[in-house]
C-alpha positions in Angstrom: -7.2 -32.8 2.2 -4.4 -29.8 2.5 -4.8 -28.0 4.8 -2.8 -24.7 6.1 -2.7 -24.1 10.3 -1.7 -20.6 11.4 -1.0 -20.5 15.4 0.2 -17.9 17.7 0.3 -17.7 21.9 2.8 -16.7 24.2 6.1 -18.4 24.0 6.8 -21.9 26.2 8.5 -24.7 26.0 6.8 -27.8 24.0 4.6 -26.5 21.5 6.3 -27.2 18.4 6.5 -30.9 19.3 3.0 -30.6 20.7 1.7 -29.8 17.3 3.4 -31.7 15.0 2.6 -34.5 17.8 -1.1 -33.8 17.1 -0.6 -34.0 13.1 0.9 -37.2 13.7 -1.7 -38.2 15.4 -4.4 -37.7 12.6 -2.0 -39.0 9.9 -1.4 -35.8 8.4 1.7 -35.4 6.2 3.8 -31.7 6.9 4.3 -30.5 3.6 6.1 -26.9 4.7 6.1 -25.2 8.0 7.4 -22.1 9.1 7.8 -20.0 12.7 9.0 -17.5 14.6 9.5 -16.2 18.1 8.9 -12.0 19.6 11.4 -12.3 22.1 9.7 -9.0 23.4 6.5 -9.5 22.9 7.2 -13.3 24.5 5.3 -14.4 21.4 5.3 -17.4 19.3 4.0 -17.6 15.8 3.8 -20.7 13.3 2.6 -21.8 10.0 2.0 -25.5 9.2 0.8 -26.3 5.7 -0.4 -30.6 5.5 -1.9 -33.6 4.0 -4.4 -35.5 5.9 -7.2 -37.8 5.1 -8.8 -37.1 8.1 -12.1 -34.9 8.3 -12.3 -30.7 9.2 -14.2 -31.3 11.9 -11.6 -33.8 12.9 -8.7 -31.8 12.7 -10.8 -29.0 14.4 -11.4 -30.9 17.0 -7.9 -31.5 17.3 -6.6 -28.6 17.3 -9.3 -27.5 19.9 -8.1 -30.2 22.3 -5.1 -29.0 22.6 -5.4 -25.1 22.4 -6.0 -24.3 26.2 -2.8 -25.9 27.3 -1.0 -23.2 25.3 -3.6 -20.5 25.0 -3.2 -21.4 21.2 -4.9 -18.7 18.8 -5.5 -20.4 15.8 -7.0 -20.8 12.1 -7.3 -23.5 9.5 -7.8 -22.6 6.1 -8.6 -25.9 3.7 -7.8 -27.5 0.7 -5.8 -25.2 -2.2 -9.0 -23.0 -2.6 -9.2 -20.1 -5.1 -10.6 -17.1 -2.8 -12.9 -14.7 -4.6 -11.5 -11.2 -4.4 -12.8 -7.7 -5.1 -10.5 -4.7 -6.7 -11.4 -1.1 -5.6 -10.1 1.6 -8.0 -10.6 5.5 -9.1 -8.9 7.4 -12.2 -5.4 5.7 -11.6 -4.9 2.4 -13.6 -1.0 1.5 -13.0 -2.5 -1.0 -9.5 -5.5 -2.2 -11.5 -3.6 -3.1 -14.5 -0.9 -4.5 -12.5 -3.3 -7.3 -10.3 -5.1 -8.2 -13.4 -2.0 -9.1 -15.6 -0.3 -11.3 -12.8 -4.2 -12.7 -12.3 -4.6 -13.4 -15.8 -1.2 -14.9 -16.0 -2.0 -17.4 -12.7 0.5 -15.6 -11.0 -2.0 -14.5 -8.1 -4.5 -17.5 -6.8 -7.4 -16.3 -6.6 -10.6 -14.9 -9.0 -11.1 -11.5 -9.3 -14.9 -11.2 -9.1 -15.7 -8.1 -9.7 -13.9 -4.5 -10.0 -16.0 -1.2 -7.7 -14.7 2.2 -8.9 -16.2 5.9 -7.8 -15.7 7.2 -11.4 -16.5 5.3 -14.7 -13.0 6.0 -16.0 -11.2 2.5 -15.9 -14.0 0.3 -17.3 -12.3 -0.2 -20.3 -9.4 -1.9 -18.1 -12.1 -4.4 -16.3 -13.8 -4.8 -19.5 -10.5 -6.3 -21.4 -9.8 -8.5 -19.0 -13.5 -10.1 -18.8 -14.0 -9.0 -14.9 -17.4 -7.1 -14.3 -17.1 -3.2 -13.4 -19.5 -1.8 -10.9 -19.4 2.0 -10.8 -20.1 3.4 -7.7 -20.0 7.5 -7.5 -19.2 8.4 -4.1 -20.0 11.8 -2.2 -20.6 12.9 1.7 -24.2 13.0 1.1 -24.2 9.2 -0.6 -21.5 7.1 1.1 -23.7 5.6 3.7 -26.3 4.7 1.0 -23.6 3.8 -1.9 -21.5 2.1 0.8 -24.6 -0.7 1.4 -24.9 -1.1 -2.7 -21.0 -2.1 -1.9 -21.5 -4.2 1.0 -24.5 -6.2 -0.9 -22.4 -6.9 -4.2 -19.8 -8.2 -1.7 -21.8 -10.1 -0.5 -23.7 -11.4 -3.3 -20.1 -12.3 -5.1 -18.9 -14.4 -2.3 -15.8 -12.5 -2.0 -13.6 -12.9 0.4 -10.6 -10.2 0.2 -11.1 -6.5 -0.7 -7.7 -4.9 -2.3 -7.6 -1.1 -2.9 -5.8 -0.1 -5.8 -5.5 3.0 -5.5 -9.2 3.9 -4.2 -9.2 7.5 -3.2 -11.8 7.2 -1.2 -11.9 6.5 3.4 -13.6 3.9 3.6 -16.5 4.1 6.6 -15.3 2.4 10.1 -18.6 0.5 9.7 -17.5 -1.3 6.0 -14.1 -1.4 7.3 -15.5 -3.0 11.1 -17.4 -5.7 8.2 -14.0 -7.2 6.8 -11.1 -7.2 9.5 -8.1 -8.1 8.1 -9.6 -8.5 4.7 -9.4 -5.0 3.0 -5.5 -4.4 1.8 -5.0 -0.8 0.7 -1.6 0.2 -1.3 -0.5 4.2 0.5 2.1 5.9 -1.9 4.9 6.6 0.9 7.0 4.4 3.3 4.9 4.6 6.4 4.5 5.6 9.1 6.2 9.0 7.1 3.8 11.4 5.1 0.3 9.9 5.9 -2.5 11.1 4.3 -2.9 13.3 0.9 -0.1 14.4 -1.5 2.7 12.0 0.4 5.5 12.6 -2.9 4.9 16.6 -2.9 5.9 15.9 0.9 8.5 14.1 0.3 9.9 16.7 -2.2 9.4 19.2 0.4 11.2 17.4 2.6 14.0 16.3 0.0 13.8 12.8 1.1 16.7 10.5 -0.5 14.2 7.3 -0.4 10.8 6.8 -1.3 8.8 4.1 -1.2 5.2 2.6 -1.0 3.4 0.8 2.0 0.6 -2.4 1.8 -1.3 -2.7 4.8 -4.6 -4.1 6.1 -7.1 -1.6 6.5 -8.3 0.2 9.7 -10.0 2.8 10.9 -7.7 4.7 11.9 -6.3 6.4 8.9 -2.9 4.6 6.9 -2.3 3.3 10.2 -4.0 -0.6 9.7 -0.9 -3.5 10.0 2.1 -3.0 7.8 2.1 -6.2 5.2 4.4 -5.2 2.7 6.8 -2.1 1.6 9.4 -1.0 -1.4 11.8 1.5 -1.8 13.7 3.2 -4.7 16.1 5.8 -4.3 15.6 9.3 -5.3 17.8 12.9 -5.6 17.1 16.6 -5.5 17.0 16.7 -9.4 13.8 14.5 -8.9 10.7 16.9 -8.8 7.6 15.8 -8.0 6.7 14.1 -10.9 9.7 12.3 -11.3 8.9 11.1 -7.9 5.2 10.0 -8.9 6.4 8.2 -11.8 9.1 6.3 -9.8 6.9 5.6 -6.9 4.2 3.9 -9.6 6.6 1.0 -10.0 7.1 0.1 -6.4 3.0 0.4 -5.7 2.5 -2.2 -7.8 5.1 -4.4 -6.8 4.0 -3.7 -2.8 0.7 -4.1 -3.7 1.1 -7.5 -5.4 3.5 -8.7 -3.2 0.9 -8.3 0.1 -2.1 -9.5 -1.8 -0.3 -12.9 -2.8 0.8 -13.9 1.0 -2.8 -12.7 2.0 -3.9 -15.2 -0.8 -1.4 -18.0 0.5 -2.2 -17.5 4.3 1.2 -16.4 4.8 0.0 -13.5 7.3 -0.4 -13.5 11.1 -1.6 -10.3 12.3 -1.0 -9.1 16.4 -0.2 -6.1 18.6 -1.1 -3.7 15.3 1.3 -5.4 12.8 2.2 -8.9 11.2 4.4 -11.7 11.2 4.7 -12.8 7.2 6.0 -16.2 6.4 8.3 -16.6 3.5 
């Protein structure tokens, strides 16, 4: 069995030869591992991906045995699995296209179950690419109604990630309270600047030199869930707002793309309103 072990508790002395100790102890074989130390937070983070023959509920167990001593927060994901994801979308297809070339091309481990858009206008896009499309129209007077048609299909697809590519849509504290750590949203500036609507025509106003795009898990608190993954490109007064748009596309999707892969590979730790991400 391979299994991956994230961890995190307050930093003491002991605990990476405590764990590996424990691995030992069930016969595992440590295929990669990976940590790091808040010195101000007094925080300790690892990563541990192995090969045991031993049983989940033995390496539970385990790991439960020994979490008290070091007030271990922890979570085991098994075997090299292929999570079932859902894309979110609207008029803008640069994201969608993006996430469904590099999943196509096995660059992104996971199945793409089903695409959920609030306009009809990238079907086509799903369509080539064999995924179902779900169009879901979206208004004040709906979303409660249209956001349980939403929650059911995620349901009923046994999907496991959300990824927002570009949905221009604010998302309901109650969906969002449904899937902690499990909706990653691409915002088109490098945040915490220009939150909110029309970030590049801020950015123009404010004749920034750098732009760049932000992928973070979703809260409710608006553009303010933790950072996973940003990009930057350099820009100039001779760059007017569209110019800016056009550059900015490029680093969405690579932001975008970057977060949802270390999601996928249970690279992320999340604490304190941001993350640790292991290489």
């Amino acid at each position: 069995m391979f299994g991956t072990l994230l961890l995190s508790c307050p930093d003491q002395k002991g605990i990476v030869a405590s764990v590996t100790q424990m691995l030992f102890g069930l016969g595992a074989n440590i295929v990669d591992a990976d940590q790091h130390t808040d010195p101000v937070a007094a925080m300790f983070f690892q990563r541990i991906a192995f090969e045991s023959e031993r049983t989940r509920e033995d390496i539970e167990a385990a790991v439960s045995a020994l979490a008290p001593r070091f007030q271990l927060a922890w979570t085991l994901a098994y075997g090299r699995r292929v999570p079932r994801i859902a894309v979110f979308c609207s008029k803008q297809e640069h994201c969608l296209y993006d996430l469904l070339i590099r999943y196509r091309a096995g660059e992104l481990p996971c199945q793409v179950a089903l695409v959920i858009s609030n306009h009809p206008t990238l079907a086509h896009v799903a369509k080539h690419f064999d995924v179902p499309f779900h169009h879901i129209p979206m208004s004040a007077e709906t979303k409660p109604r249209q956001e349980a048609v939403t929650q059911a299909l995620l349901e009923e697809n046994g999907v496991e990630l959300v990824v927002l590519a570009r949905y221009m849509q604010i998302l309901s504290p109650e969906l969002v309270s449904r899937w902690p750590s499990r909706i990653i949203n691409i915002h088109h500036s490098f945040l915490p600047a220009f939150v909110g609507a029309n970030p590049y025509r801020q950015a123009y106003v404010k004749g920034v030199k750098l732009i760049g795009a932000t992928s973070h898990y979703v809260t409710a608190d608006l553009d303010q869930g933790p950072i996973i993954e940003q990009a930057v490109v350099r820009c100039s007064h001779r760059d007017h707002p569209e110019e800016l748009v056009r550059k900015g596309m490029d680093i969405e999707k690579q932001a975008l793309a970057r977060a949802v892969r270390a999601h996928l590979e249970d690279r992320i730790l999340v604490y304190a309103g941001k993350t640790v991400v292991f290489d």
